[in-house]
C-alpha positions, 0 to 999 in steps of 0.5 A: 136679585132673582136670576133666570135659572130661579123658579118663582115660589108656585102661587094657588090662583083657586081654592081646589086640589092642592092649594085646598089641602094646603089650606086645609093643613094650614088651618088644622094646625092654626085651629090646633093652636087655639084649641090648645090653650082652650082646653087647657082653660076648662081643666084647670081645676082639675090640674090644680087638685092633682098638683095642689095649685092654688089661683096663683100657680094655675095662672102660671099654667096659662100664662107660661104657655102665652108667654113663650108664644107671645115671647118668641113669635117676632123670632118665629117670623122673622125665622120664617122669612130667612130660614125658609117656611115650609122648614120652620112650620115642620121643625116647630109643628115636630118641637109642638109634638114632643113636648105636648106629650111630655106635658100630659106626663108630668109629675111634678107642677114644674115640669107642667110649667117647663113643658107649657112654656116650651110648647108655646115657644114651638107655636111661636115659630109655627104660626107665622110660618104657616100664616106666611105660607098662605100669603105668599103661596096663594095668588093676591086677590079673592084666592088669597083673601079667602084664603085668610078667612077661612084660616082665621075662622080655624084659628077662631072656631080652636079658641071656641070649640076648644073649651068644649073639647077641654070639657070632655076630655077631661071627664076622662082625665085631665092629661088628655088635653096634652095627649090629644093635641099630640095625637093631631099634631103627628096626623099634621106633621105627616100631611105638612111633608108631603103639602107644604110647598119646597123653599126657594134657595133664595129664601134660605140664609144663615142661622147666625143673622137671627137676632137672638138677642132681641128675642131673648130681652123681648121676651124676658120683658115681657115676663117680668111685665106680666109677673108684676101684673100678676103679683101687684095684688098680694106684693110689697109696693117695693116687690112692683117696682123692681119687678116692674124697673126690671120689665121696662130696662128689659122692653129698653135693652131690646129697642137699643138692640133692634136700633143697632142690630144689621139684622134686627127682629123688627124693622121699627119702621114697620111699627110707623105703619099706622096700619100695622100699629092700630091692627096690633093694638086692636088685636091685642085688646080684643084677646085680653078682653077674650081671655080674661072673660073666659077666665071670669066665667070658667071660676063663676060657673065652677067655683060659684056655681058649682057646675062640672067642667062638661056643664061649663063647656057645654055652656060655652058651645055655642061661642063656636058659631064662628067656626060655621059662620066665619068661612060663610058669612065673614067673606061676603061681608067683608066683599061688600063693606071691607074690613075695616067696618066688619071688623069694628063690628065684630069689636062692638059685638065683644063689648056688647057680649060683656055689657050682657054679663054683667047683671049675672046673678047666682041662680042665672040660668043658661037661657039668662047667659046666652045673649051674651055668648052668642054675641061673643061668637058673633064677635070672633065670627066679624072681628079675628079673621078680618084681623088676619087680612088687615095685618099685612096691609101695606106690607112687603111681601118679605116682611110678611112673616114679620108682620105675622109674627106682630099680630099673634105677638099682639094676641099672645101678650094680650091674653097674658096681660088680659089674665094677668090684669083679671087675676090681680083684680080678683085678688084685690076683690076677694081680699083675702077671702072667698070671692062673691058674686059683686068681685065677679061683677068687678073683674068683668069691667076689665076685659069691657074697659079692653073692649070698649077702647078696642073700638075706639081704636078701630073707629080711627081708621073706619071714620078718620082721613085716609092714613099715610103710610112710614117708610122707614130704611 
């Protein structure tokens, strides 16, 4: 029980003075997190060559990074809420630093591979941290609702604009993709010390009630869930099976945790929210589908095509519309017509971007590719930042670092499922030799199959009978 003598945590009722450089600060590191992962995308190949990496080690690079992200968020916003927010934002935001430098130093492919994974870890805490930073710091309505806009539109325009920023640092060196992110991530450790609000002493409790152990079976499941995926191509049917029995006792052993444990990882309950359930699974199609058409396109234009890496990043820029029309655009229509219907909308758009690839042809100019970029801007532009609003919906405001840490844990599995799924498929496709321009036809329909459910799902809410939430102890 709150007593008298316990000042209630400060609430931003306008977007002016502090609350803006709050928000500012905020969705820097959001935008940071994005942008890393996407600049790492278009260096690929030049990583490969100073490492000697084929396809099946550069995948590793990717999936490292959004394994431990995606492994280790339901910890990160589960520590958010016991531990305190502004503690868990600046410890994992320092964690992000050091290890973004050690992996612009590394000398060997495994280091690269250690350092990636470690880095995605620190994400994993500093996201849902910062998410829940906004949600209980600004007042409930139209400041907190803008709030999220604009911080999902950071984190939209860092996946888009990151690609071009991969692109040009690399023309000097693949290991400015480490370096830079360092360089940006002390510049926010700095603001977060003097912008992030104090933790009540309410919020702050013992080390000891972090289910460590659910972390630790999620996130080994997780693994060898994607390793399966992965290797199903090129592996004995034997190899998948185990690796795959391996996967499911683990996602087992971590539900019988969450049932047992006094302080659990996830309140399954929470999973009985219809609301909650359909925003994560749209989340989780919509990055797979993302991620693994990037990926398909990055090999088609470097490796088909011949393209440098500043011509596919340049190609790729105007996918960063999102970055202007997200903070614009999205709150108005979201005011007039509400989430649910933008952010179907933003998903039909996804699909529609990847139905436009399709007839790619192996002299396609960038006039022939840009419909379906514009429209993959469009879809970030309608459909992430409305996904940040719609994850706390229904939500205590206790479990409001949970519920953040579901919907980036929906984004991260996603995109290594995504990439995992677009890889195998390539593999199968080429079999065994170079790939063509009909396997790069092939690998499209895996992240348009995503798509295409994605929206069936969110037309359930959009058209379906008004939705009865689970309460669940």
């Amino acid at each position: 029980m709150t007593t008298s003598t316990t000042p209630p945590e400060p609430e931003v009722k306008r977007l002016d003075g502090h609350g803006l450089g709050l928000l500012l600060l905020l969705s820097g590191a959001l935008f940071l997190e994005g942008a890393d992962i996407a600049m790492l995308a278009v260096a690929l190949p030049s990583i490969g060559d100073e490492f000697d990496l084929g396809a099946g080690g550069l995948q590793w690079v990717m999936s490292a990074y959004v394994l431990g992200y995606g492994g280790f968020l339901l910890l990160g916003g589960r520590a958010a809420d016991l531990l305190g927010r502004r503690r868990m934002f600046l410890i994992s935001l320092a964690v992000f630093v050091v290890f973004s430098g050690i992996g612009g130093l590394a000398t060997e492919s495994w280091m690269l591979i250690v350092a990636r994974f470690v880095t995605g870890i620190a994400a994993a805490f500093m996201t849902p941290a910062g998410l829940s930073i906004i949600t209980t710091g600004f007042a409930e309505g139209a400041a907190r609702q803008k709030a999220l806009l604009i911080y999902g539109a950071a984190g939209a325009a860092g996946f888009s604009l990151g690609l071009v920023m991969g692109g040009l640092l690399t023309l000097a060196d693949w290991r400015w993709v480490f370096f830079a992110p360092v360089i940006m991530s002390a510049l926010f450790f700095a603001a977060a010390i003097r912008l992030v609000p104090a933790d009540p002493p309410s919020s702050r409790r013992r080390v000891r009630e972090l289910d460590l152990s659910g972390a630790v079976s999620l996130a080994a499941g997780l693994l060898l869930l994607v390793y399966t995926l992965e290797r199903a191509a090129h592996a004995s049917a034997w190899a998948t099976l185990t690796s795959a029995a391996a996967s499911a006792l683990a996602l087992a052993l971590f539900v019988a945790i969450e049932r047992r444990t006094e302080e659990p990882l996830v309140r399954l309950g929470i999973l009985r929210t219809a609301a909650v359930l359909r925003v994560d699974t749209v989340a989780l199609l919509f990055s797979g589908a993302f991620f693994s058409f990037q990926f398909v396109i990055v090999l088609y234009l470097q490796e088909l095509r011949g393209w440098s890496t500043l011509e596919t990043s340049l190609t790729l820029l105007i996918m960063a519309i999102d970055g202007v029309l997200a903070p614009t655009l999205t709150p108005r229509l979201v005011t007039r017509f509400g989430h649910a219907p933008v952010l179907t909308a933003g998903l039909v758009a996804q699909a529609l971007s990847f139905v436009l690839f399709l007839p790619m042809t192996a002299d396609w100019t960038y006039f022939a590719m840009l419909p379906s970029l514009v429209a993959m801007g469009f879809a970030f532009t309608l459909a992430y930042g409305t996904l940040a609003i719609a994850a706390t919906d229904g939500v205590e405001d206790s479990e409001h670092g949970l519920a953040g840490g579901l919907l980036y844990t929906a984004f991260q599995v996603g995109a290594a499922l995504g990439l995992a799924v677009v890889s195998a498929v390539l593999v199968a496709a080429a079999d065994g030799g170079a790939l063509t321009l009909a396997d790069y036809r092939v690998a499209l329909l895996v992240p348009l199959i995503a798509a295409v459910v994605a929206v069936a799902v969110s037309l359930v809410r959009t058209f379906g009978r008004p939705e009865v939430v689970g309460i669940e102890p």
